[in-house]
PASEBA-1860 file (N, C-alpha, C; in nm, 3 decimals):
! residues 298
1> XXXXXXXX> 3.363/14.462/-5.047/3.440/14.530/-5.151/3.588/14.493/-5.138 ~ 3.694/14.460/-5.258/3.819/14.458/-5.228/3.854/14.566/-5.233 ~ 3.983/14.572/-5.180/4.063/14.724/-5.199/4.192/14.654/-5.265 ~ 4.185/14.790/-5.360/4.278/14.764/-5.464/4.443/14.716/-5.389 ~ 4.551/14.658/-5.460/4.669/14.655/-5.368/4.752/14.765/-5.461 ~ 4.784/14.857/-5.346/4.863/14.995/-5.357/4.973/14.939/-5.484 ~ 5.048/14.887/-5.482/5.204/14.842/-5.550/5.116/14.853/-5.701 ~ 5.003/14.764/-5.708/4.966/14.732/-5.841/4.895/14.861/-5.889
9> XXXXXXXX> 4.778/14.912/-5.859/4.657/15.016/-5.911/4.601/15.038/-5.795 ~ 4.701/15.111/-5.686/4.580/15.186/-5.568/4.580/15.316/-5.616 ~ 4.608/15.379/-5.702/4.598/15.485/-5.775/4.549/15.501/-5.951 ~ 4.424/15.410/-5.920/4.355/15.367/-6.019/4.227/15.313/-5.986 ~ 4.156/15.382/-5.944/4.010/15.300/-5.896/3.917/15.318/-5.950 ~ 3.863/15.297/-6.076/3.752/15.287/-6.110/3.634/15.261/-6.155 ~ 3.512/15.310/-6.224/3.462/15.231/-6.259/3.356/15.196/-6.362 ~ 3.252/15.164/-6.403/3.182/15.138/-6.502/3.059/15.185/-6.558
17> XXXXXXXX> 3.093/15.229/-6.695/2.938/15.262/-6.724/2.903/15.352/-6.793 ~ 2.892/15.334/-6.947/2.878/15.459/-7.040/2.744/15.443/-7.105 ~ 2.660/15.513/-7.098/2.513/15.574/-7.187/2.510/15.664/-7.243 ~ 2.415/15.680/-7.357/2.394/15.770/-7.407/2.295/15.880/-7.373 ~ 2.329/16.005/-7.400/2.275/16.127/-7.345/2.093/16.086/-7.322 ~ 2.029/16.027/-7.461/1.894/15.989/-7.418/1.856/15.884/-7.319 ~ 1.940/15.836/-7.213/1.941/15.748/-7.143/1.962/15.801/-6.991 ~ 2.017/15.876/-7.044/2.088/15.986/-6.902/1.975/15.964/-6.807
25> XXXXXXXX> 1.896/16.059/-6.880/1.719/16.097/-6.765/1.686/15.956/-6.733 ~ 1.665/15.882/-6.754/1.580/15.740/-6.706/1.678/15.689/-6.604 ~ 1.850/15.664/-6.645/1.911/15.647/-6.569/1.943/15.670/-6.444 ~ 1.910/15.831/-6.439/1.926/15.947/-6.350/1.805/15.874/-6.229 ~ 1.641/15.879/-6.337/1.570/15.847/-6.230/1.548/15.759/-6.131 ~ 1.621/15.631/-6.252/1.654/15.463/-6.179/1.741/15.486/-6.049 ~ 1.814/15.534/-6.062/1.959/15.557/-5.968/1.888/15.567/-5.834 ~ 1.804/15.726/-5.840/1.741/15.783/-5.762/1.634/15.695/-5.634
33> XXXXXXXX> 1.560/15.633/-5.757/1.428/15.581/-5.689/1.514/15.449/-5.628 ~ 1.574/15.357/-5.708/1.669/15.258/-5.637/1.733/15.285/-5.497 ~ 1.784/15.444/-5.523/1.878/15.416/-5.385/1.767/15.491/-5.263 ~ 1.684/15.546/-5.273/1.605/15.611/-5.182/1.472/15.552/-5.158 ~ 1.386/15.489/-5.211/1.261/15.425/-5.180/1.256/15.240/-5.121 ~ 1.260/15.228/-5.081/1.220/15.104/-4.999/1.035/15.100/-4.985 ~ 1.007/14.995/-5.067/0.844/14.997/-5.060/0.814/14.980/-4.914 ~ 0.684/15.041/-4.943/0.614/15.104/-4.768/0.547/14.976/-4.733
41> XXXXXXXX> 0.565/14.847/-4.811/0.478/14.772/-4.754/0.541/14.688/-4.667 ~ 0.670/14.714/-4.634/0.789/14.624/-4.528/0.737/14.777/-4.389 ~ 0.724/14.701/-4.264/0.616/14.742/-4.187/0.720/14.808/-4.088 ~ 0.822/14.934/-4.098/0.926/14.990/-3.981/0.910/14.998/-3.890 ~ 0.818/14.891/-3.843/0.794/14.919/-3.642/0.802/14.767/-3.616 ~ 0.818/14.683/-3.733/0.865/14.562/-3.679/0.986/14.449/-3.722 ~ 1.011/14.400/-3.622/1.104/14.286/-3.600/1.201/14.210/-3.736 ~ 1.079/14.245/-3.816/1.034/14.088/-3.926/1.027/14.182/-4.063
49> XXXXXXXX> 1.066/14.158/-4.178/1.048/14.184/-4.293/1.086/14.076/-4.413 ~ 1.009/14.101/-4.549/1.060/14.048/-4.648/1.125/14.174/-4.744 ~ 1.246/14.126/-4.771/1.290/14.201/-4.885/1.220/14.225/-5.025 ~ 1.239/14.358/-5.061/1.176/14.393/-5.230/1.287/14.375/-5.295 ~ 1.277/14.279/-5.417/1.352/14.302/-5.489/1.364/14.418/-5.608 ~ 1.492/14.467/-5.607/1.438/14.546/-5.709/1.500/14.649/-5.662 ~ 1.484/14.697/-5.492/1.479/14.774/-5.412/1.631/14.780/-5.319 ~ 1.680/14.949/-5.334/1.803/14.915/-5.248/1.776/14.965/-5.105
57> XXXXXXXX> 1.846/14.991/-5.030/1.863/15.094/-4.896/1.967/15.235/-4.902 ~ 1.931/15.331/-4.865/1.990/15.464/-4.839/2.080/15.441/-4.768 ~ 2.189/15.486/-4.818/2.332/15.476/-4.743/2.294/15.544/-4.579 ~ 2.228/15.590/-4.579/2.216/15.648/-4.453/2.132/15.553/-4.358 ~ 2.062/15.450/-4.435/1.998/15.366/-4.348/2.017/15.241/-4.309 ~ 2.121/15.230/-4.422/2.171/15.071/-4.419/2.250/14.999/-4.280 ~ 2.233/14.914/-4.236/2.319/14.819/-4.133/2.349/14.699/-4.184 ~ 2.274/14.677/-4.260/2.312/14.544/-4.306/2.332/14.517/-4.427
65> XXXXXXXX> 2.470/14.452/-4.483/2.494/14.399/-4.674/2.553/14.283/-4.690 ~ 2.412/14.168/-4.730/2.501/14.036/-4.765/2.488/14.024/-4.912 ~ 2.644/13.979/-4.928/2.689/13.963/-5.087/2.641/13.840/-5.130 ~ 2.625/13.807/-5.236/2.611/13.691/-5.270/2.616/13.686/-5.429 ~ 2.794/13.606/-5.462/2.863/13.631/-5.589/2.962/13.567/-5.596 ~ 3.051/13.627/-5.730/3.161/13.511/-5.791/3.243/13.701/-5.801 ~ 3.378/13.670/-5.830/3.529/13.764/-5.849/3.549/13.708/-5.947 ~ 3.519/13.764/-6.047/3.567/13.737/-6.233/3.518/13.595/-6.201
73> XXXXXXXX> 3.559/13.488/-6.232/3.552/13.349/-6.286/3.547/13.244/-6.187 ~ 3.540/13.333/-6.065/3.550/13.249/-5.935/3.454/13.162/-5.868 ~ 3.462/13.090/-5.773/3.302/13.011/-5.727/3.252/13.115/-5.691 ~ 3.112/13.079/-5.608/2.988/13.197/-5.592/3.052/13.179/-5.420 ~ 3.047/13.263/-5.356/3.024/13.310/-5.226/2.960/13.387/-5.130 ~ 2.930/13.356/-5.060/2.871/13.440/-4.963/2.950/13.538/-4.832 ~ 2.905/13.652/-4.823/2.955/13.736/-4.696/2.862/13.852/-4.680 ~ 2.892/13.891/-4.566/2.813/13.989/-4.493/2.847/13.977/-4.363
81> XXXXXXXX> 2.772/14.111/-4.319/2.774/14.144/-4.191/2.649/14.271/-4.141 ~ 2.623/14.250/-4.021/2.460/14.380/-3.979/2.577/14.429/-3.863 ~ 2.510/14.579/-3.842/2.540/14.680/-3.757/2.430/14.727/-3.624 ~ 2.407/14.709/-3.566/2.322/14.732/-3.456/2.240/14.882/-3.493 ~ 2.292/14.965/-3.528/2.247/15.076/-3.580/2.297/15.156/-3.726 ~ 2.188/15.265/-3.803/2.257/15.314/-3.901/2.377/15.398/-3.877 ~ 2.461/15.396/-3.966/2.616/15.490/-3.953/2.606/15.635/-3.902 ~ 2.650/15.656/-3.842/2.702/15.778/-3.833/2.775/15.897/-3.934
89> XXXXXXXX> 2.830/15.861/-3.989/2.888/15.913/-4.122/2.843/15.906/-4.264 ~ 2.776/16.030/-4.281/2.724/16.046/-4.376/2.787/16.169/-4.488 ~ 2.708/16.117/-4.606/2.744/16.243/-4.722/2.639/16.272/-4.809 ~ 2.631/16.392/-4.869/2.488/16.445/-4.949/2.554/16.464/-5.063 ~ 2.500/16.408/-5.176/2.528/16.486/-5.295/2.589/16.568/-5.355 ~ 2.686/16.574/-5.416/2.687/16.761/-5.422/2.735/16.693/-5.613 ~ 2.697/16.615/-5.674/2.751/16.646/-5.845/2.657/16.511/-5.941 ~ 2.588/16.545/-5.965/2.495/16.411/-6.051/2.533/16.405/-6.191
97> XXXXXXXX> 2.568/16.315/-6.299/2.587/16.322/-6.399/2.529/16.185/-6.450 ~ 2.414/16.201/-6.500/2.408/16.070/-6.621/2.379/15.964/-6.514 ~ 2.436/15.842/-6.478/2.412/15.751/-6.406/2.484/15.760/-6.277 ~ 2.542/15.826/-6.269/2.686/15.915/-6.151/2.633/15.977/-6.038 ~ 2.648/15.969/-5.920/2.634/16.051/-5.794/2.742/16.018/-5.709 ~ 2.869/16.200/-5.763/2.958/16.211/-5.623/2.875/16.302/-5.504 ~ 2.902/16.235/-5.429/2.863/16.237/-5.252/2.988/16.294/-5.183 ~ 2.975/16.385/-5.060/3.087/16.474/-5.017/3.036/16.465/-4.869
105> XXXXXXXX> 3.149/16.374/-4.759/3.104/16.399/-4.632/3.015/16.511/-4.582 ~ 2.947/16.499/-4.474/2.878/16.634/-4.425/3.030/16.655/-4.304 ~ 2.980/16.809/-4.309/3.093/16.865/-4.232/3.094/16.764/-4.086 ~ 3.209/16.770/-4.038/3.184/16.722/-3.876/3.110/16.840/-3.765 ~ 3.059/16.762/-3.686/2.987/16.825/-3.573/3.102/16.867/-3.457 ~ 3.029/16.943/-3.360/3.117/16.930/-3.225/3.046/16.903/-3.103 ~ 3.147/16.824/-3.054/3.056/16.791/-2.875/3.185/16.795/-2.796 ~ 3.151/16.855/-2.713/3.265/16.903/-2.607/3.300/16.795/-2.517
113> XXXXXXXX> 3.180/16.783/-2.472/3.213/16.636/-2.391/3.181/16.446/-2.375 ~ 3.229/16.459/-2.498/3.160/16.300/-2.598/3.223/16.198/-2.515 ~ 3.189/16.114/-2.459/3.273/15.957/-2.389/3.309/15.898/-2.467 ~ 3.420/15.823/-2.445/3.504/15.772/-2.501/3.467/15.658/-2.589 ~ 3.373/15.615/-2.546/3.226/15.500/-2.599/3.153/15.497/-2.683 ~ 3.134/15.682/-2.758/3.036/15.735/-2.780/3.129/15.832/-2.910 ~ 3.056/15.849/-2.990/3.116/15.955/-3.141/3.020/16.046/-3.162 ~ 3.073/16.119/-3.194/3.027/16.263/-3.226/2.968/16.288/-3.370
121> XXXXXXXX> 2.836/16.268/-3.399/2.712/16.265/-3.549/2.807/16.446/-3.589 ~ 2.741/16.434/-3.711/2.769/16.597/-3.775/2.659/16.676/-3.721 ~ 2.570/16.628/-3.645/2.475/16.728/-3.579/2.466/16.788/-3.460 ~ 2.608/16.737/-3.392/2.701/16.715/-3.297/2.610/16.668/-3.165 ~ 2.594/16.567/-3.162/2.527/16.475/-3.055/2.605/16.314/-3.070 ~ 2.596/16.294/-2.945/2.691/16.218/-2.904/2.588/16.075/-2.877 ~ 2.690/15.975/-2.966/2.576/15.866/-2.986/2.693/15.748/-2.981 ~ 2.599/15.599/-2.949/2.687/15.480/-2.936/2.790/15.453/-3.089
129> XXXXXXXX> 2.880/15.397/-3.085/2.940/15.358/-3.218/2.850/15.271/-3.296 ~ 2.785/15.197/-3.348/2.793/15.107/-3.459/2.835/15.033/-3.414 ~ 2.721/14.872/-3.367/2.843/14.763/-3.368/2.780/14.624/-3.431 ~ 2.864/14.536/-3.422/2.832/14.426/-3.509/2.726/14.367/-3.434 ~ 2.624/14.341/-3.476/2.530/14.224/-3.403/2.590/14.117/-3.340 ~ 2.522/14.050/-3.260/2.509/13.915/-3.193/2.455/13.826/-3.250 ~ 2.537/13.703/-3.288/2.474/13.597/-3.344/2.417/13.598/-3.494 ~ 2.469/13.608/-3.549/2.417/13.653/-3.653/2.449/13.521/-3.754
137> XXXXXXXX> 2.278/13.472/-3.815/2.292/13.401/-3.870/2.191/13.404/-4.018 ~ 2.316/13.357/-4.156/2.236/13.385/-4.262/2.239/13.223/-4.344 ~ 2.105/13.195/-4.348/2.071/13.067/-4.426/2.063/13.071/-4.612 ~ 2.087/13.013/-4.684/2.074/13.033/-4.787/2.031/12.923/-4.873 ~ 1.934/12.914/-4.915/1.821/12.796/-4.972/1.789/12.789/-5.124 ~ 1.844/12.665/-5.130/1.827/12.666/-5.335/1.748/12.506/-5.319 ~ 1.582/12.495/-5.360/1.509/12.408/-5.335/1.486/12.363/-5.231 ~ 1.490/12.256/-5.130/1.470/12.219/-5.008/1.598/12.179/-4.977
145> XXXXXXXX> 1.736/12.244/-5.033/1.883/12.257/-4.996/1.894/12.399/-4.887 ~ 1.940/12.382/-4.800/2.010/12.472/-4.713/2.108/12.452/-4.664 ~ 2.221/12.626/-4.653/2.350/12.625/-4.631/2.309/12.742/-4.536 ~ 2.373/12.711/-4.396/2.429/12.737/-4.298/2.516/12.863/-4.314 ~ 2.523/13.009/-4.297/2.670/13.080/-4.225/2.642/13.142/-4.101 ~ 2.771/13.075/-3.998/2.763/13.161/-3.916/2.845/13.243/-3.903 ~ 2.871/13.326/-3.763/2.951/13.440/-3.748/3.078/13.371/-3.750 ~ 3.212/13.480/-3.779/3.303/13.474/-3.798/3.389/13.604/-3.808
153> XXXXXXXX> 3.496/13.633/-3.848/3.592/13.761/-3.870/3.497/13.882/-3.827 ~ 3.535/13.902/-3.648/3.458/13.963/-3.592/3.298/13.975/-3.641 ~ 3.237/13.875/-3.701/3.048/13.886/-3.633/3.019/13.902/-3.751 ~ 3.080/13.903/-3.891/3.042/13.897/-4.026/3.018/13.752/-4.033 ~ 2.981/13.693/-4.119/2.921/13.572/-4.243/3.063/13.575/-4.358 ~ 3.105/13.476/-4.388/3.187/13.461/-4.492/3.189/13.304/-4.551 ~ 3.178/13.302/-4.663/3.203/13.093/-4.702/3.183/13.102/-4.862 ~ 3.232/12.994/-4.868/3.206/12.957/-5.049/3.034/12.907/-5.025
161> XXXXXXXX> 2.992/12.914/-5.146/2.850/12.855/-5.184/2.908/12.721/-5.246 ~ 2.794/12.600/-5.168/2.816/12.471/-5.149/2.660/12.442/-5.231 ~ 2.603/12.538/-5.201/2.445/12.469/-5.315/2.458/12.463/-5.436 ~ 2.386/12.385/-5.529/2.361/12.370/-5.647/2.304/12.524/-5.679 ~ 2.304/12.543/-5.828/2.214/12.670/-5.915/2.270/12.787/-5.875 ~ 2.204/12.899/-5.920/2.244/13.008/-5.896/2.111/13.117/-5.892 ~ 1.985/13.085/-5.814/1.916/13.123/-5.786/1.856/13.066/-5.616 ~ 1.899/13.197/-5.527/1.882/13.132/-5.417/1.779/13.209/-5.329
169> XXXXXXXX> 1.718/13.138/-5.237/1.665/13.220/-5.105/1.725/13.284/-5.004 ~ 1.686/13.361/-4.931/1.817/13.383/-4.800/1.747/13.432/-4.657 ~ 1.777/13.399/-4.550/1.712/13.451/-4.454/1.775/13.478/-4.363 ~ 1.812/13.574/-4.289/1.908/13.645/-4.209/1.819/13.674/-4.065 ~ 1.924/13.649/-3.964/1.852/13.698/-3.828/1.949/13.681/-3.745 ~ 1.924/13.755/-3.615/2.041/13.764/-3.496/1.975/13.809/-3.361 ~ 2.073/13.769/-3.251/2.010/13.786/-3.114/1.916/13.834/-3.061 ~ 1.897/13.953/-3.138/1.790/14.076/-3.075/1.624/14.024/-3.141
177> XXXXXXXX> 1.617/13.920/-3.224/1.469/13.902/-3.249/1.487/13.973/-3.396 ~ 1.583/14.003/-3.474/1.532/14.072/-3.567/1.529/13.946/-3.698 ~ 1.438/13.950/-3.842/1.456/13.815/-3.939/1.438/13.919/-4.049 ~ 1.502/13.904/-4.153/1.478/13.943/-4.298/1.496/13.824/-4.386 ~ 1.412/13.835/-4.456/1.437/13.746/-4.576/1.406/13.746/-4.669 ~ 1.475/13.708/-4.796/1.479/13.704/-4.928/1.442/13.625/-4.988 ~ 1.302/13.580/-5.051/1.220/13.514/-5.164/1.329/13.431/-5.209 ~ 1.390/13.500/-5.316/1.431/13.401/-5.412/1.505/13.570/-5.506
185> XXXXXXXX> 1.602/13.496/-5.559/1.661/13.621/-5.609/1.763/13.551/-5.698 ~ 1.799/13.582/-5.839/1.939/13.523/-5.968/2.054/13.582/-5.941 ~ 2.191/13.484/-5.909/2.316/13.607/-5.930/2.341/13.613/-6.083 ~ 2.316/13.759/-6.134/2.331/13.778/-6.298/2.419/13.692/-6.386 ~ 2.407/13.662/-6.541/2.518/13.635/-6.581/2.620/13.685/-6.590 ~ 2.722/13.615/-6.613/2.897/13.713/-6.631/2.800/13.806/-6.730 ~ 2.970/13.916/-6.731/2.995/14.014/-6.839/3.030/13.984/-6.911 ~ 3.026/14.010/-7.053/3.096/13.931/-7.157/3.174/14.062/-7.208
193> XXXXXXXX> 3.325/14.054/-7.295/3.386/14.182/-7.377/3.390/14.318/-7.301 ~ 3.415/14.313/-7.132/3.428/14.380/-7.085/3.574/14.492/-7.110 ~ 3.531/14.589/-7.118/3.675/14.671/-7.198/3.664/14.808/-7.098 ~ 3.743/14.868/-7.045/3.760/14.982/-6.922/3.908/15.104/-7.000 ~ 3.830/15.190/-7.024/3.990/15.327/-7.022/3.970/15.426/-6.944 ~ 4.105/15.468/-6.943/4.139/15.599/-6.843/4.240/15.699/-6.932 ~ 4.072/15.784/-6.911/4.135/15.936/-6.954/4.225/16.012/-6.892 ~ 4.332/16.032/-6.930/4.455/16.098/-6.800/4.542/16.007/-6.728
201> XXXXXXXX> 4.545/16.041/-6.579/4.575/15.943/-6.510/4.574/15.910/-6.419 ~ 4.579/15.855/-6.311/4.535/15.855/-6.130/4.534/15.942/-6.077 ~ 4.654/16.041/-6.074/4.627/16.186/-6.008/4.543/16.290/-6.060 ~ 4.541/16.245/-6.195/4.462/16.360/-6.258/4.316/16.296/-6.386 ~ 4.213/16.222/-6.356/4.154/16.182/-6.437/4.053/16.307/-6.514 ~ 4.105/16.276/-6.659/3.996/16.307/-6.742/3.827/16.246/-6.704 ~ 3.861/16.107/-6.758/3.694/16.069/-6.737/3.742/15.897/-6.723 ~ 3.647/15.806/-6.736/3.663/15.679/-6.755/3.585/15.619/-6.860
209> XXXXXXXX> 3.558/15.539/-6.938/3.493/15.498/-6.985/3.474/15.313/-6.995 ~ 3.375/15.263/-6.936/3.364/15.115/-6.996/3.228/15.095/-7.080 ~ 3.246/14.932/-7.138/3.189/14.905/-7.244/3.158/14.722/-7.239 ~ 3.080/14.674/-7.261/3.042/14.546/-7.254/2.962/14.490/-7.336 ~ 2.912/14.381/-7.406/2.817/14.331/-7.484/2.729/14.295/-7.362 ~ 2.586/14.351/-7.366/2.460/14.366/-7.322/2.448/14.260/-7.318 ~ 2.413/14.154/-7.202/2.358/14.033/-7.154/2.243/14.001/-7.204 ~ 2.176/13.879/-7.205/2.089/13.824/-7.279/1.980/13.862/-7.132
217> XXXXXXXX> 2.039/13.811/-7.034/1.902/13.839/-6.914/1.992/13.994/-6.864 ~ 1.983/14.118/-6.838/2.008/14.166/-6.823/1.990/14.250/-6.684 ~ 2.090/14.250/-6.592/2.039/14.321/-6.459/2.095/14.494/-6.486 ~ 2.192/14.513/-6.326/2.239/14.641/-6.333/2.383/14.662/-6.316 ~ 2.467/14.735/-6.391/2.567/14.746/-6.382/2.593/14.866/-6.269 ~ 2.678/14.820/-6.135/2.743/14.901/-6.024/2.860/14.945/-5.969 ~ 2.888/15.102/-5.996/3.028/15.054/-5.913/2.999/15.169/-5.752 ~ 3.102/15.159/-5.686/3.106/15.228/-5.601/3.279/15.267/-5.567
225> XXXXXXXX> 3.290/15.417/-5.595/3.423/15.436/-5.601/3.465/15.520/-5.499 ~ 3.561/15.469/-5.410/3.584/15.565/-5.255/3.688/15.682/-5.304 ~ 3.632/15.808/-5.220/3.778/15.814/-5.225/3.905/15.801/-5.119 ~ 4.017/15.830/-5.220/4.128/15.774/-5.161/4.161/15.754/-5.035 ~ 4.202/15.621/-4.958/4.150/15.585/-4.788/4.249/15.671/-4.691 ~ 4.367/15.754/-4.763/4.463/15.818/-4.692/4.368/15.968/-4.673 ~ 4.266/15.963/-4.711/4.158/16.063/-4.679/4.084/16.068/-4.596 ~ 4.030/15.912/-4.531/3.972/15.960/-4.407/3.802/15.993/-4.413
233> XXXXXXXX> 3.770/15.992/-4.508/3.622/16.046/-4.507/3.588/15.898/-4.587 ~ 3.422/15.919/-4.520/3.331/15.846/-4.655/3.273/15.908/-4.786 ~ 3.355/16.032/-4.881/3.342/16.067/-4.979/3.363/15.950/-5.118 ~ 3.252/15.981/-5.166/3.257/15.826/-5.281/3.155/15.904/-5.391 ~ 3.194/15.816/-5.484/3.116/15.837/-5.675/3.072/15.702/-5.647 ~ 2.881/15.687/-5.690/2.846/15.603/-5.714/2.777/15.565/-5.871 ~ 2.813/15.480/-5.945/2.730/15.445/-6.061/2.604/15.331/-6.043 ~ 2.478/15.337/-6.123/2.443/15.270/-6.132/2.312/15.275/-6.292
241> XXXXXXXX> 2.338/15.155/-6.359/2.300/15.119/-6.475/2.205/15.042/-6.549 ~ 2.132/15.034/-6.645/2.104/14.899/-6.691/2.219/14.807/-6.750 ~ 2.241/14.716/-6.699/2.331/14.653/-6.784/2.302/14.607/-6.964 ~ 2.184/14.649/-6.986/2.211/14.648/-7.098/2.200/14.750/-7.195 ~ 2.244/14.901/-7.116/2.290/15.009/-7.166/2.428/14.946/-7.268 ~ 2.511/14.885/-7.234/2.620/14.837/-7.280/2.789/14.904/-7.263 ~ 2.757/15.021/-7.197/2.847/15.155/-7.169/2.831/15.255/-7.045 ~ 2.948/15.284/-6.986/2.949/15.368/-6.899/3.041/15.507/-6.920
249> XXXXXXXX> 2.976/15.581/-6.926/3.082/15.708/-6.879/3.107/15.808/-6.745 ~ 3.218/15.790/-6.709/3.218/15.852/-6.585/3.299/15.999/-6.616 ~ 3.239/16.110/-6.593/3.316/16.256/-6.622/3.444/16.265/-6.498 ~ 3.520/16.369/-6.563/3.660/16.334/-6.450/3.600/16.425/-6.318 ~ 3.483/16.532/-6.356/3.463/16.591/-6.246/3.405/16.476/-6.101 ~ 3.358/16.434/-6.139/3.344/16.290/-6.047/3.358/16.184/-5.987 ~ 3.501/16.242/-6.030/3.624/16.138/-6.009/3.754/16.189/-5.964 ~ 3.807/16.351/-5.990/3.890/16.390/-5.981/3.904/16.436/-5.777
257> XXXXXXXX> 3.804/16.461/-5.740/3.767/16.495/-5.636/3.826/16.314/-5.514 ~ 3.876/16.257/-5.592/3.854/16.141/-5.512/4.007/16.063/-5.515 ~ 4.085/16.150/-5.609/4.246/16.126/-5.669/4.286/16.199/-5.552 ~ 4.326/16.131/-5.446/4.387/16.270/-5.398/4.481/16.164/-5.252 ~ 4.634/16.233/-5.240/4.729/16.175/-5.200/4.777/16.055/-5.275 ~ 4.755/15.916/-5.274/4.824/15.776/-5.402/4.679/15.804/-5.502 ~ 4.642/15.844/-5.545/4.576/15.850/-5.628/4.415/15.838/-5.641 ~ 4.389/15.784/-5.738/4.217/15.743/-5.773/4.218/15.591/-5.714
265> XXXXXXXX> 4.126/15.538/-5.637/4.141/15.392/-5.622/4.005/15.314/-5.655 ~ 3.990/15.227/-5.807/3.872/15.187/-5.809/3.879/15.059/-5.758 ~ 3.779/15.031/-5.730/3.784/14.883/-5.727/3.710/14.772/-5.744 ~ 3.578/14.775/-5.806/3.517/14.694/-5.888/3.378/14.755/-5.943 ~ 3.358/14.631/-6.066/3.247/14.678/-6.150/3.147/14.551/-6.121 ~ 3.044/14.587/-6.090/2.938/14.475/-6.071/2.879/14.470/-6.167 ~ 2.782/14.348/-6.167/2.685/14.348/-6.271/2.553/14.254/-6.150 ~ 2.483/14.320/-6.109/2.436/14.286/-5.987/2.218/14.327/-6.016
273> XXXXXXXX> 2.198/14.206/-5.902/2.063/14.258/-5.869/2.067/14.253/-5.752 ~ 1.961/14.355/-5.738/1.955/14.421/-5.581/1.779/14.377/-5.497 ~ 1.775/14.342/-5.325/1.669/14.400/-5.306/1.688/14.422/-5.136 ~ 1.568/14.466/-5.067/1.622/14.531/-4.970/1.504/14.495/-4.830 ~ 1.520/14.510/-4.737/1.387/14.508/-4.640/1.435/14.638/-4.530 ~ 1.333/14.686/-4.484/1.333/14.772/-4.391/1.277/14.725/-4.260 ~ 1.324/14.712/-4.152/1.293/14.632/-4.019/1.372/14.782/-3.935 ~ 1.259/14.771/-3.779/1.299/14.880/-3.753/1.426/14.907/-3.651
281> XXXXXXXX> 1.532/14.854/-3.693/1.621/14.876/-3.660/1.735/14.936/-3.788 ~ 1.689/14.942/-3.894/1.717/15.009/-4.002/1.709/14.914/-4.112 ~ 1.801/14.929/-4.262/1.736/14.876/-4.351/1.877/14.767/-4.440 ~ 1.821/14.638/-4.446/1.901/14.537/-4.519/1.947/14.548/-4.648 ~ 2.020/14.539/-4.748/2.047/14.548/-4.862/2.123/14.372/-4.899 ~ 2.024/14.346/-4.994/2.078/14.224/-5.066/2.176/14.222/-5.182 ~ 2.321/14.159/-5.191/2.364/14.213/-5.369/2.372/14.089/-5.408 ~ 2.330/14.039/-5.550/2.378/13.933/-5.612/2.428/13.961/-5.711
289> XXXXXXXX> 2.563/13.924/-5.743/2.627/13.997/-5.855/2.787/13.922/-5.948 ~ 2.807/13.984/-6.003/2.974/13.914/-6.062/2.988/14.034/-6.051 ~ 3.155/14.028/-6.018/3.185/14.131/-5.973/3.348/14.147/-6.080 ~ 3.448/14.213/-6.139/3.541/14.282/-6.238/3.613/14.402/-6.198 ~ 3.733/14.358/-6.181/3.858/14.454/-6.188/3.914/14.467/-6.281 ~ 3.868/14.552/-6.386/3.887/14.519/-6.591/4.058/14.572/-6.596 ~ 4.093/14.564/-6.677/4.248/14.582/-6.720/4.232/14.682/-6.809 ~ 4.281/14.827/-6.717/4.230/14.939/-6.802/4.373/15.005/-6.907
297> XX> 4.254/15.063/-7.016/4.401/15.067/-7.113/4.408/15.263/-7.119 ~ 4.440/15.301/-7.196/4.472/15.433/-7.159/4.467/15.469/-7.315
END
């Protein structure tokens, strides 16, 4: 994800996605089943999985997210990085609207005598940090072409895409024996007539609204909106869409909660397909996507 630069719109973060009320419910359910089901046929007691496409991972389970995309008009690239274990820091729900779920840290826990090594869960048990894997290496295959990433900026994956097309394979693995891999998967087409407003204003949003001409192959339109980082928590509004809804609306209640000290900070609109594997060290998330920082008008 970029983060917005403060001087320009760090008090402006947001993001995409207006439907209509008869869309809401299907939307609602897509959102749902997307971010919580991982098919049962990826086997959680072992090593080895193939990703579902289609399929995301629960913020609560995820360790691992490799991107694979273009920034408005840019070449396609690759990045990522895996976590040895799922996060520690979590948030539940607390406001659903339409294609919308704001999420609100869980309270913190207490442990009296946590090592210095070791962080304190909200259930207050004292557990290792989160850390980057060993070795971590992700291949990426378009026909009997393969591209190489290895580790880099502390133990992440980062590089331009050097293959032909824009339909690739991918297969990820690192020290401990663990492999996921990805079939074959499209990064969507651009957005076309992408148009973004803001109701109100950073400190105080009404709502947001964007708007796009519906793609001919059509994936899902995503955003993920933090809030503000002088906050300290992982409290965030997530959208997610058909992209060829053609519209997003985001209510300010779902947004206002997230303005707080320099403002609202969005920072991009995807247009992405997703899929995911579950290996039992927790669960992979694939994104292929174009990704938009729209020029919002007021």
């Amino acid at each position: 994800m970029r983060m917005c630069i403060p001087s320009l719109v760090c008090g402006l973060l947001l993001l995409v996605a207006a439907c209509d009320s008869g869309s809401r419910k299907t939307n609602n359910n897509q959102n749902n089943n997307n971010t919580n089901n991982i098919n049962n046929t990826n086997n959680t007691n072992n090593h080895q999985a193939s990703a579902i496409v289609g399929q995301r991972c629960p913020d609560s389970e995820r360790i691992g997210l490799i991107h694979v995309g273009s920034y408005g008009d840019g070449p396609l690239q690759l990045s990522g990085d895996v976590q040895d274990r799922p996060p520690v820091r979590l948030t539940d729900p607390v406001l659903e609207d339409g294609a919308c779920i704001y999420s609100s840290e869980r309270a913190p826990g207490f442990c009296e005598d946590c090592p210095v090594d070791r962080v304190c869960t909200h259930d207050s048990q004292c557990v290792p940090y989160p850390a980057t894997v060993a070795g971590l290496r992700v291949e990426l295959r378009s026909g009997s072409d393969v591209q190489v990433f290895s580790p880099q900026y502390g133990g992440g994956v980062y590089g331009n895409v050097t293959l032909a097309g824009d339909t690739f394979g991918v297969k990820v693995a690192w020290d401990s024996g663990f492999e996921v891999t990805l079939d074959s998967l499209q990064v969507p087409a651009a957005l076309e007539n992408l148009t973004a407003v803001l109701h109100g204003d950073s400190m105080n949003v009404e709502s947001m609204d964007f708007s796009w001409t519906p793609p001919s192959d059509p994936a899902q339109v995503y955003t993920y909106i933090p809030i503000n980082h002088h906050a300290g928590t992982v409290t965030n509004t997530q959208c997610l869409l058909p992209a060829d809804a053609g519209a997003l609306h985001i209510d300010g209640a779902l947004l206002r909660p997230l303005a707080v000290v320099t403002g609202l900070e969005f920072q991009e609109l995807l247009h992405a397909r997703f899929a995911a594997a579950h290996v039992s060290a927790g669960c992979v998330e694939f994104r292929f996507f174009r990704s938009y920082y729209p020029n919002f008008q007021k």
